[in-house]
LUMTILO-56989 format. One record per atom (N, C-alpha, C, O): residue number from 1; residue in three letters; atom name; x, z, y. Coordinates in nm, 3 decimals. Layout:
<node><pos>NUM</pos><code>ala</code><site>CA</site><u>X</u><w>Z</w><v>Y</v></node>
...
***
This chain:
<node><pos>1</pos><code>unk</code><site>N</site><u>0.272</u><w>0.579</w><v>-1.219</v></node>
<node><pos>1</pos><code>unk</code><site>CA</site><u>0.161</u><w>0.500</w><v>-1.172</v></node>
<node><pos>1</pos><code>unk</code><site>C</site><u>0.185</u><w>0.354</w><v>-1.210</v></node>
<node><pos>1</pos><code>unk</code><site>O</site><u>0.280</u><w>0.280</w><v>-1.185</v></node>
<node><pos>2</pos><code>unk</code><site>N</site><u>0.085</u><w>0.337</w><v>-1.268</v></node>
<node><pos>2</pos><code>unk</code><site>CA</site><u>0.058</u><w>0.144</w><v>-1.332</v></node>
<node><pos>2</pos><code>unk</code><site>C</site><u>0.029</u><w>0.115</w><v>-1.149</v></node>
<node><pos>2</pos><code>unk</code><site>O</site><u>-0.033</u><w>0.174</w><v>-1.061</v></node>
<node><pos>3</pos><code>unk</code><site>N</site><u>0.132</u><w>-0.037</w><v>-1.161</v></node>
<node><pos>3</pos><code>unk</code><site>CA</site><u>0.097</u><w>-0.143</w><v>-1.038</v></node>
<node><pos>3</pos><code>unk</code><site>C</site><u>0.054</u><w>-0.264</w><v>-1.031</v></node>
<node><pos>3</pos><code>unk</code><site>O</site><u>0.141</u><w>-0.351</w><v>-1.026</v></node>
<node><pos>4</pos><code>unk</code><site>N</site><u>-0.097</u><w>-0.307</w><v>-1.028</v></node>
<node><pos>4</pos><code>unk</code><site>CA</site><u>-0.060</u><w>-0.472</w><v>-1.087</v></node>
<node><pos>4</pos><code>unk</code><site>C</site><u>-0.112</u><w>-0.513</w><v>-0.942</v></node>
<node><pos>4</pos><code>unk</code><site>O</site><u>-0.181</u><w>-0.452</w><v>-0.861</v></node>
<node><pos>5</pos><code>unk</code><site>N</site><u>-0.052</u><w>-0.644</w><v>-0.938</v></node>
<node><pos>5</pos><code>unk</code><site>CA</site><u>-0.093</u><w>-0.716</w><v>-0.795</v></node>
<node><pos>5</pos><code>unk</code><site>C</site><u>-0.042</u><w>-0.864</w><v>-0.816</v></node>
<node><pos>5</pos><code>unk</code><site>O</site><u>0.067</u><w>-0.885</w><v>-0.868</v></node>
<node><pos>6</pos><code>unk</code><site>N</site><u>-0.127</u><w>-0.968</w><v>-0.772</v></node>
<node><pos>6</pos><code>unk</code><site>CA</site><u>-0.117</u><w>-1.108</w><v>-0.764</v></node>
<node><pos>6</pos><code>unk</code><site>C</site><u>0.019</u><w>-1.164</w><v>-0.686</v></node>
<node><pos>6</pos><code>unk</code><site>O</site><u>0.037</u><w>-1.195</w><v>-0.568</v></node>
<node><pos>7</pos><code>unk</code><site>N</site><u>0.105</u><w>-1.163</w><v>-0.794</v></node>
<node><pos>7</pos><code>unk</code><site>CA</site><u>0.232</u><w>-1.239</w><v>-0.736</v></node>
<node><pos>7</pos><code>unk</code><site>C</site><u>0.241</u><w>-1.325</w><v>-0.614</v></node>
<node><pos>7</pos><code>unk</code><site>O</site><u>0.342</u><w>-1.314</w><v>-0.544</v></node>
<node><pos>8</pos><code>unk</code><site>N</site><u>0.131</u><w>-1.423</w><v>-0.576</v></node>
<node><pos>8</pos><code>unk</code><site>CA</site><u>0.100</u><w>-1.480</w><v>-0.489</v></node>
<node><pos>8</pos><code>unk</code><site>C</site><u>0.047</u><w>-1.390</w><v>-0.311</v></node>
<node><pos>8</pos><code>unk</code><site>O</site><u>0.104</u><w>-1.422</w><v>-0.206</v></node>
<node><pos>9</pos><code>unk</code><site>N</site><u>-0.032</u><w>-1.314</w><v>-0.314</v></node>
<node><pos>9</pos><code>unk</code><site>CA</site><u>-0.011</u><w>-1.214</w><v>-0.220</v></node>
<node><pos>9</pos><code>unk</code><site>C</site><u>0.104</u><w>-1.145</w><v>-0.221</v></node>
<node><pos>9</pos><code>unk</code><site>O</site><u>0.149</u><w>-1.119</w><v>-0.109</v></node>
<node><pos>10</pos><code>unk</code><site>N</site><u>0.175</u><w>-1.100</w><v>-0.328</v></node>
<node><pos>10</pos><code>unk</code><site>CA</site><u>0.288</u><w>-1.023</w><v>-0.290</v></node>
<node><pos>10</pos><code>unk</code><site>C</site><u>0.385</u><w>-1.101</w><v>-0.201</v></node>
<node><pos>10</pos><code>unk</code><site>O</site><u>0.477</u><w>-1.043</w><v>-0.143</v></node>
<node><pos>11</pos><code>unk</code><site>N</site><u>0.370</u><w>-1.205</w><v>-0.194</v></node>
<node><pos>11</pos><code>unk</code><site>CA</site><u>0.489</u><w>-1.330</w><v>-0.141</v></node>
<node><pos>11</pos><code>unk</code><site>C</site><u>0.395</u><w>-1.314</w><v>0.022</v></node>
<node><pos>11</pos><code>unk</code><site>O</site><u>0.446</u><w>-1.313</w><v>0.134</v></node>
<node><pos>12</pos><code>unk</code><site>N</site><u>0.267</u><w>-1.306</w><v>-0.009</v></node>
<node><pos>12</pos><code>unk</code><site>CA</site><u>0.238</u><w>-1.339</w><v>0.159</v></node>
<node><pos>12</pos><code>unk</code><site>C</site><u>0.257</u><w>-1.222</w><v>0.229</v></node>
<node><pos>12</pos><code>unk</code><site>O</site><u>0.300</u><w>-1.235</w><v>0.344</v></node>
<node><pos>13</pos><code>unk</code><site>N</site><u>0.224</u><w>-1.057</w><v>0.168</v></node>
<node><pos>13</pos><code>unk</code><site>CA</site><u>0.286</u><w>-0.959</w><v>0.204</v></node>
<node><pos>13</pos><code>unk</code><site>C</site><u>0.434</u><w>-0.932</w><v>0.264</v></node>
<node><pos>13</pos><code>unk</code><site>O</site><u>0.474</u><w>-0.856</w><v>0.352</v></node>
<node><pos>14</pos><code>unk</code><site>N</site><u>0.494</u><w>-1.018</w><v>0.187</v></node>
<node><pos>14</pos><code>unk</code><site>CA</site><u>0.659</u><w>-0.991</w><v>0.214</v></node>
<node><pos>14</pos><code>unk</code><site>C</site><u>0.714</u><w>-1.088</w><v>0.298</v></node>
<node><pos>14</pos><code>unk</code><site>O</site><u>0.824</u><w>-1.102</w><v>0.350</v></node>
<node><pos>15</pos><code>unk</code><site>N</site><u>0.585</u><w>-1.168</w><v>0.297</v></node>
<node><pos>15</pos><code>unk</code><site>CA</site><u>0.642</u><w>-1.278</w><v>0.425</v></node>
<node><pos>15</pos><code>unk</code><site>C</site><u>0.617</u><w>-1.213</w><v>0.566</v></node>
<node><pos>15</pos><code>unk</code><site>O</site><u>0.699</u><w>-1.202</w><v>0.657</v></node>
<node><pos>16</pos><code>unk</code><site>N</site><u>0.432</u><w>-1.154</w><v>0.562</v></node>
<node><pos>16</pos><code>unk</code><site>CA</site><u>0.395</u><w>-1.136</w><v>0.657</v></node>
<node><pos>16</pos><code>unk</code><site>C</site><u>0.480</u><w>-1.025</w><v>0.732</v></node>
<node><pos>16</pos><code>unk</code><site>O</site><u>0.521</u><w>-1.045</w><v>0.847</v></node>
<node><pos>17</pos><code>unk</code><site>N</site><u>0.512</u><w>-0.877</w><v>0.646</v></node>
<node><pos>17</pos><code>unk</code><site>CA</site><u>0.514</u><w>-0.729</w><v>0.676</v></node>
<node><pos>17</pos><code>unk</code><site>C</site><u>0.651</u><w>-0.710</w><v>0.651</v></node>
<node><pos>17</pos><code>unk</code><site>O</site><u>0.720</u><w>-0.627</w><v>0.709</v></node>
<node><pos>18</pos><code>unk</code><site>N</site><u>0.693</u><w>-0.798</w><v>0.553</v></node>
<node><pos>18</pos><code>unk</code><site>CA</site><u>0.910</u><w>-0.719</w><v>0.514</v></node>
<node><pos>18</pos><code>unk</code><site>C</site><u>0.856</u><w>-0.641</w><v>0.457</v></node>
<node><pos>18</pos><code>unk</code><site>O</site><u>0.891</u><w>-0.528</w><v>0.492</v></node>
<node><pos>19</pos><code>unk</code><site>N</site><u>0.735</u><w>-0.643</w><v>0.333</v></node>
<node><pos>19</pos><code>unk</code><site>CA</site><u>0.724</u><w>-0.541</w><v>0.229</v></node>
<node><pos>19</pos><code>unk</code><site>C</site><u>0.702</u><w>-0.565</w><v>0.109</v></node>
<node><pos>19</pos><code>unk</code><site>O</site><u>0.603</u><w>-0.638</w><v>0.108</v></node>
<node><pos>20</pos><code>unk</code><site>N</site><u>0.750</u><w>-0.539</w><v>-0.034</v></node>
<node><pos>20</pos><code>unk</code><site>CA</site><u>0.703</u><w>-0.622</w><v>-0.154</v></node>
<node><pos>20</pos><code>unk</code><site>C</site><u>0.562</u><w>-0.548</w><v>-0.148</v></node>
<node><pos>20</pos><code>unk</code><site>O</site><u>0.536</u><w>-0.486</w><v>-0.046</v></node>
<node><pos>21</pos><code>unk</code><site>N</site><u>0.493</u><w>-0.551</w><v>-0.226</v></node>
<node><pos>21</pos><code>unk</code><site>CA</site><u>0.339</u><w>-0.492</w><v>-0.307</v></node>
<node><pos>21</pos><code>unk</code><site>C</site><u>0.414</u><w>-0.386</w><v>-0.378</v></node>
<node><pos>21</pos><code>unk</code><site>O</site><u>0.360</u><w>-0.277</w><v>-0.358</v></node>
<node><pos>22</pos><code>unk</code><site>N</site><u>0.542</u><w>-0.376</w><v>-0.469</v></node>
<node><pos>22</pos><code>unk</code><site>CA</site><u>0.605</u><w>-0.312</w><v>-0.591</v></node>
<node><pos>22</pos><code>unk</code><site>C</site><u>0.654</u><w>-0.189</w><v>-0.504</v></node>
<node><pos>22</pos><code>unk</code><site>O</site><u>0.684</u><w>-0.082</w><v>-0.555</v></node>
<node><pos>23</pos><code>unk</code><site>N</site><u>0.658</u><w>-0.217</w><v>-0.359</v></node>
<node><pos>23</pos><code>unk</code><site>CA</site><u>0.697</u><w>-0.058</w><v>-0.304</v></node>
<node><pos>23</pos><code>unk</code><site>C</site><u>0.637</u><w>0.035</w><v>-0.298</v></node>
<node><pos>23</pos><code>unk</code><site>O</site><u>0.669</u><w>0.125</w><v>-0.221</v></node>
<node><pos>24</pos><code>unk</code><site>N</site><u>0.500</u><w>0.048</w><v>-0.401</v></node>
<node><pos>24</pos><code>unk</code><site>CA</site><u>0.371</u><w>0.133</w><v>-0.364</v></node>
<node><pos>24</pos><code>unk</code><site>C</site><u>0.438</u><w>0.257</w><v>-0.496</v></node>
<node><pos>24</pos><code>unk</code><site>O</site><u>0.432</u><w>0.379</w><v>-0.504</v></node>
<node><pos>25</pos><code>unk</code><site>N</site><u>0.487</u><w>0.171</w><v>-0.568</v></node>
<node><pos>25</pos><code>unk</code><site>CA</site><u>0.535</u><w>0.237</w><v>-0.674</v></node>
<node><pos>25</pos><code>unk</code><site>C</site><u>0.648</u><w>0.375</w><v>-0.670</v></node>
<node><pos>25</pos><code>unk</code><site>O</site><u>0.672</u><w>0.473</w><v>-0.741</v></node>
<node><pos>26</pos><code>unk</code><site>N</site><u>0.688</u><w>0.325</w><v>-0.562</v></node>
<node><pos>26</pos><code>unk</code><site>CA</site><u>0.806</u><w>0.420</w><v>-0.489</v></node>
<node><pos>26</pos><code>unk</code><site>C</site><u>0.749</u><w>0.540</w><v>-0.385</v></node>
<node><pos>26</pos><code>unk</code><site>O</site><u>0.808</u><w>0.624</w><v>-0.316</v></node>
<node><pos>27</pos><code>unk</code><site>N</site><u>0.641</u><w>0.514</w><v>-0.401</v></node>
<node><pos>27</pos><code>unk</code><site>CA</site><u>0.578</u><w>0.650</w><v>-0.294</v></node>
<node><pos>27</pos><code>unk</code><site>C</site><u>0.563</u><w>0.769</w><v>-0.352</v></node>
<node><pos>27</pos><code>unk</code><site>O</site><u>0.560</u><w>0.789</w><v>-0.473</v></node>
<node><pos>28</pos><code>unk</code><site>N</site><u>0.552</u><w>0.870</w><v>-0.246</v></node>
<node><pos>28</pos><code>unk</code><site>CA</site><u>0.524</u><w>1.006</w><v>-0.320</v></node>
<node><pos>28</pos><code>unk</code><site>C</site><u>0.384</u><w>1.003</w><v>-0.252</v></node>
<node><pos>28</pos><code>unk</code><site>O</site><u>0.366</u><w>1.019</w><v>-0.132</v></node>
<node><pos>29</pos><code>unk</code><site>N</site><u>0.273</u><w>0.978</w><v>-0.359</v></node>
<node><pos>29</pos><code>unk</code><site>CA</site><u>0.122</u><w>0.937</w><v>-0.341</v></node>
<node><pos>29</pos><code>unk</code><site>C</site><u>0.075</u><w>1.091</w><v>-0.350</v></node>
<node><pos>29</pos><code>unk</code><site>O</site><u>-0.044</u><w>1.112</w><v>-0.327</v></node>
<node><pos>30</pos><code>unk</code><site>N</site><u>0.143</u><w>1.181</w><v>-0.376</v></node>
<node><pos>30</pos><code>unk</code><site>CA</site><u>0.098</u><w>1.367</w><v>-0.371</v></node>
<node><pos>30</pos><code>unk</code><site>C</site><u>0.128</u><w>1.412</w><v>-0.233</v></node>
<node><pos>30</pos><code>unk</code><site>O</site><u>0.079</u><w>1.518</w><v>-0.193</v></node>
<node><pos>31</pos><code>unk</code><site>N</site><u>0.223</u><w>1.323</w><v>-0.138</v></node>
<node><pos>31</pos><code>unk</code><site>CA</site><u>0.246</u><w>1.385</w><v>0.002</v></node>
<node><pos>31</pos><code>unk</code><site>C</site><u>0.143</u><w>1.246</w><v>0.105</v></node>
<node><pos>31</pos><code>unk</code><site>O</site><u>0.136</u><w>1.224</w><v>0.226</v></node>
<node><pos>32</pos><code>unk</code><site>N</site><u>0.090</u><w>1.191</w><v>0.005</v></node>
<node><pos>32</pos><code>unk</code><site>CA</site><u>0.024</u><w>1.105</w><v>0.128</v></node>
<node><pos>32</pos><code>unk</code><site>C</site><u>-0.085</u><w>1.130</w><v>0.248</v></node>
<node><pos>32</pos><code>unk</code><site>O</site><u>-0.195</u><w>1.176</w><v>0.218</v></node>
<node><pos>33</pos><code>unk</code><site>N</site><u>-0.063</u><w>1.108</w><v>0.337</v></node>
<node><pos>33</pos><code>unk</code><site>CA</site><u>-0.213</u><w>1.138</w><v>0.400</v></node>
<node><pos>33</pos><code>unk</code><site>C</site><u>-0.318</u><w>0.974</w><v>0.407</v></node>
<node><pos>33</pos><code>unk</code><site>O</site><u>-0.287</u><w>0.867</w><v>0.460</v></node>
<node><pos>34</pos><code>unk</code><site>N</site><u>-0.414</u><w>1.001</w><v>0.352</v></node>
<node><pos>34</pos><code>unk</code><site>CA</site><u>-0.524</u><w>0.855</w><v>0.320</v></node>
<node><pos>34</pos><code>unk</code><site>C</site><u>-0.631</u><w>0.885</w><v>0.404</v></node>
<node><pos>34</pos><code>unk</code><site>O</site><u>-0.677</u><w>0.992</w><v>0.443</v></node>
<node><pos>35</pos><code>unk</code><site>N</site><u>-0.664</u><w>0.759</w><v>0.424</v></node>
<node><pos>35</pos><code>unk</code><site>CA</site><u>-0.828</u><w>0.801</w><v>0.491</v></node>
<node><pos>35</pos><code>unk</code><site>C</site><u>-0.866</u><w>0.641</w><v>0.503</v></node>
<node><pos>35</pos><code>unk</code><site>O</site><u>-0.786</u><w>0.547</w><v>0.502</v></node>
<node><pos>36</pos><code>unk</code><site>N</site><u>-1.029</u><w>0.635</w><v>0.514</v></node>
<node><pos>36</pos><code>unk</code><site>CA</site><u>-1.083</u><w>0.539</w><v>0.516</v></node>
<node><pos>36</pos><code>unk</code><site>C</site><u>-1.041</u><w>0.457</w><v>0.620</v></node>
<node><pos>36</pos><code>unk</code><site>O</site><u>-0.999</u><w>0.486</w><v>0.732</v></node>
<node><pos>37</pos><code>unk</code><site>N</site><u>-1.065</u><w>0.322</w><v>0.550</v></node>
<node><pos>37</pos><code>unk</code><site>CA</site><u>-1.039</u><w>0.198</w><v>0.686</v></node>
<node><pos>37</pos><code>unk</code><site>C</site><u>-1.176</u><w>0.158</w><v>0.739</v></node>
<node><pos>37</pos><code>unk</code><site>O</site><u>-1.239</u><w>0.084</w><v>0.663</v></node>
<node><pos>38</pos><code>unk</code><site>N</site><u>-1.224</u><w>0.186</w><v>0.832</v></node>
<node><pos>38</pos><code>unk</code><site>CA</site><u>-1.344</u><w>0.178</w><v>0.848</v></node>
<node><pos>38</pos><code>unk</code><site>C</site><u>-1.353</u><w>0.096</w><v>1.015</v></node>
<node><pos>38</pos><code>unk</code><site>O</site><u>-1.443</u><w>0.111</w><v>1.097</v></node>
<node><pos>39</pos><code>unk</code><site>N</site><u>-1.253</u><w>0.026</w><v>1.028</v></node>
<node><pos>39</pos><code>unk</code><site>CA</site><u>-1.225</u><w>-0.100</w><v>1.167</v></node>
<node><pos>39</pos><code>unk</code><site>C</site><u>-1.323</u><w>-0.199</w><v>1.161</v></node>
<node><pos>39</pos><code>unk</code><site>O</site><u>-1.364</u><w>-0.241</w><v>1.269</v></node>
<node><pos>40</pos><code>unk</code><site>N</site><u>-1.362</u><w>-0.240</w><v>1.071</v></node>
<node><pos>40</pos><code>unk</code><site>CA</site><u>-1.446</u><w>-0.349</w><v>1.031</v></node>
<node><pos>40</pos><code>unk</code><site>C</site><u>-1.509</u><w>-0.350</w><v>0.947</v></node>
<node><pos>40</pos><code>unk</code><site>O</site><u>-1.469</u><w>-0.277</w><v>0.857</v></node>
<node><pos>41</pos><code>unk</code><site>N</site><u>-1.609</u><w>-0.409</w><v>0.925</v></node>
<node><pos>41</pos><code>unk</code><site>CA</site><u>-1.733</u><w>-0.432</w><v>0.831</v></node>
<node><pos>41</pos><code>unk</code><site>C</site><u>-1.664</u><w>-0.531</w><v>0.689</v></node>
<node><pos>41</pos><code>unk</code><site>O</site><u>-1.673</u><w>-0.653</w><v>0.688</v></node>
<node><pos>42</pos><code>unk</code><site>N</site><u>-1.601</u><w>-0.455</w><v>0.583</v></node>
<node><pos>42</pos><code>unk</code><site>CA</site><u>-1.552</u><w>-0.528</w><v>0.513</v></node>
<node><pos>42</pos><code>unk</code><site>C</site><u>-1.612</u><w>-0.503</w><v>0.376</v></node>
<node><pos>42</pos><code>unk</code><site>O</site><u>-1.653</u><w>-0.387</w><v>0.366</v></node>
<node><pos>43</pos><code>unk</code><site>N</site><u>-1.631</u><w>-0.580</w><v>0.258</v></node>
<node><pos>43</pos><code>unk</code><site>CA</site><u>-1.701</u><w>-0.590</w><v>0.161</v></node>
<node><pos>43</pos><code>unk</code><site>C</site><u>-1.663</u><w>-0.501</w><v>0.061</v></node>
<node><pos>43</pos><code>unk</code><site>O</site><u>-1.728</u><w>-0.481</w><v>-0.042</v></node>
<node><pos>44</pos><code>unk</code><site>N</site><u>-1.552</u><w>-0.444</w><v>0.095</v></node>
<node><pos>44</pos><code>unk</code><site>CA</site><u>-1.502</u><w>-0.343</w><v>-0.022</v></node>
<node><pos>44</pos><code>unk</code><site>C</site><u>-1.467</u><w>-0.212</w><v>0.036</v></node>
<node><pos>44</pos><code>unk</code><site>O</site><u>-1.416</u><w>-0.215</w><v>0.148</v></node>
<node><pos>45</pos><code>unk</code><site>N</site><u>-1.486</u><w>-0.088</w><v>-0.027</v></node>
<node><pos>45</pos><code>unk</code><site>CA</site><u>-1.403</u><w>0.018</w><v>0.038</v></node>
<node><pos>45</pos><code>unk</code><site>C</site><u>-1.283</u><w>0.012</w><v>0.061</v></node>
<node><pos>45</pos><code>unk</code><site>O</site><u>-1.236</u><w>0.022</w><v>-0.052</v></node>
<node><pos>46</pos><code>unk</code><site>N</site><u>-1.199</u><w>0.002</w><v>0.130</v></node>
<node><pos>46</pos><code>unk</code><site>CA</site><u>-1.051</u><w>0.018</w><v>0.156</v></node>
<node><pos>46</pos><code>unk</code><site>C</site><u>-1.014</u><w>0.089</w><v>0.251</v></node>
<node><pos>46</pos><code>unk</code><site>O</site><u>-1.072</u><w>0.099</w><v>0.360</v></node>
<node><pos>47</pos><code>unk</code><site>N</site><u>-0.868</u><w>0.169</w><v>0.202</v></node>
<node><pos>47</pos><code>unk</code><site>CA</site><u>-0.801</u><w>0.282</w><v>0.265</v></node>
<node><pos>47</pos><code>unk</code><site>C</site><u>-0.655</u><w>0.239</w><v>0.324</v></node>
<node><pos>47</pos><code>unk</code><site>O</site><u>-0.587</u><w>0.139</w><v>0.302</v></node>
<node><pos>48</pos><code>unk</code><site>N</site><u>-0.639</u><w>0.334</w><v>0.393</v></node>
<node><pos>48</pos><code>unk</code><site>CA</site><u>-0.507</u><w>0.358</w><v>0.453</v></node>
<node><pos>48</pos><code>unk</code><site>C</site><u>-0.420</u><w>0.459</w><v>0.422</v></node>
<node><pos>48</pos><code>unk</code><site>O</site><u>-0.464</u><w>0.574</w><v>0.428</v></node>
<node><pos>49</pos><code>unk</code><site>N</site><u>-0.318</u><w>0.443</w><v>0.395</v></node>
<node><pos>49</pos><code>unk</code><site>CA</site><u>-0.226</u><w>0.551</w><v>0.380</v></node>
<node><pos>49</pos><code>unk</code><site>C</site><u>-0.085</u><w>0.555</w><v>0.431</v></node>
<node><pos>49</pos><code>unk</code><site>O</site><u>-0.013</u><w>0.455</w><v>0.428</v></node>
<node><pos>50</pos><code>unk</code><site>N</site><u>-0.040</u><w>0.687</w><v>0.483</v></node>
<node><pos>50</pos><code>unk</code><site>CA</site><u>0.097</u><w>0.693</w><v>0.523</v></node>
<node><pos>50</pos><code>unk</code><site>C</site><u>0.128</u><w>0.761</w><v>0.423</v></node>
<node><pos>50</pos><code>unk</code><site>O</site><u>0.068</u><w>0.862</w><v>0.387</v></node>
<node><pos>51</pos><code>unk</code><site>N</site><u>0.255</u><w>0.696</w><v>0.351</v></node>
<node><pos>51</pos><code>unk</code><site>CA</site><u>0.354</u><w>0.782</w><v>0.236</v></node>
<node><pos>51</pos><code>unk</code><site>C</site><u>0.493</u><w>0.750</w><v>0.236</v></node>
<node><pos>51</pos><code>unk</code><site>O</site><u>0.553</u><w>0.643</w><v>0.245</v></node>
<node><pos>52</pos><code>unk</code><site>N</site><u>0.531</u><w>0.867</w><v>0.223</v></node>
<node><pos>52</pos><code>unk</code><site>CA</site><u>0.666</u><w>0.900</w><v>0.203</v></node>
<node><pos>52</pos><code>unk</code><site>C</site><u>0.777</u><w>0.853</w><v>0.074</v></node>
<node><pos>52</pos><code>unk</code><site>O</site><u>0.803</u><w>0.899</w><v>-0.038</v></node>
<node><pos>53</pos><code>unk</code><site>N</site><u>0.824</u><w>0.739</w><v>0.152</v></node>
<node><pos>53</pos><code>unk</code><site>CA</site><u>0.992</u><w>0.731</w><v>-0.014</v></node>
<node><pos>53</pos><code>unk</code><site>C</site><u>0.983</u><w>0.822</w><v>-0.066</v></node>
<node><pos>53</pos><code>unk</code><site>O</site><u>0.988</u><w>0.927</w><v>-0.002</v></node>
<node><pos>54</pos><code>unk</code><site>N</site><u>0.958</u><w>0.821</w><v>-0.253</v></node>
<node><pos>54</pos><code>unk</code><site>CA</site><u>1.007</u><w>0.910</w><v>-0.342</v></node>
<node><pos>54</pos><code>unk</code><site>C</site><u>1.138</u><w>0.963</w><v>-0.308</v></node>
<node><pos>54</pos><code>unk</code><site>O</site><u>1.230</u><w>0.883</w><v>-0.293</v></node>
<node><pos>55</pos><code>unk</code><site>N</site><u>1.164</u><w>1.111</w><v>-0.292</v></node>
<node><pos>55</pos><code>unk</code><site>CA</site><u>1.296</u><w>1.141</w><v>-0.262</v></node>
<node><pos>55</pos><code>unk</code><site>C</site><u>1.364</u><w>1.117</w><v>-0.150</v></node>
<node><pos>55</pos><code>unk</code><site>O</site><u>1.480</u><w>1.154</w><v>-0.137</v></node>
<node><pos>56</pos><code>unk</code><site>N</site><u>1.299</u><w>1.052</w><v>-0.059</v></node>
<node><pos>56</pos><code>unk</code><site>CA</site><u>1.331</u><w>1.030</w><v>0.087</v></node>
<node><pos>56</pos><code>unk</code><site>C</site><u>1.253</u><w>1.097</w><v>0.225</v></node>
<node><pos>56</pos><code>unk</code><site>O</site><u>1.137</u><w>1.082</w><v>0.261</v></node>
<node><pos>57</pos><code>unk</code><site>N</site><u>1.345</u><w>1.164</w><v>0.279</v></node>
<node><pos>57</pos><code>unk</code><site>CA</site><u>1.279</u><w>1.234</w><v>0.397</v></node>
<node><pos>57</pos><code>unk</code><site>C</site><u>1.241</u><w>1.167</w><v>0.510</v></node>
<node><pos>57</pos><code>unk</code><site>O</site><u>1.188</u><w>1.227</w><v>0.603</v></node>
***
C-alpha cells in the first residue's frame, strides 16, 4: 500500500496521539474492521478503523 500524507499533520498527529501517519502502512488493512464516521456533519466521507500490527497479535 502507497502512503502519502502532509509532513506537517504528521507532526501534529504525533504530537497530538503518539502516532506517526507512516503507521497505517504497518496494518493488516485485510483484518480491519471500518465503518463510517458519521459523529458529525463533516464535508468529506471519513472512516474509522480498528487494525491490527502486521504480524502482531
Amino acid at each position: 500500500m502507497q502512503i502519502e500524507f502532509d509532513s506537517a499533520k504528521d507532526a501534529a498527529n504525533l504530537s497530538r496521539h503518539g502516532v506517526p501517519l507512516g503507521l497505517a502502512g504497518q496494518l493488516d488493512w485485510d483484518a480491519a474492521l471500518v465503518w463510517m464516521d458519521d459523529r458529525f456533519e463533516y464535508d468529506e466521507m471519513r472512516m474509522i478503523a480498528l487494525a491490527p500490527e502486521t504480524n502482531t497479535l
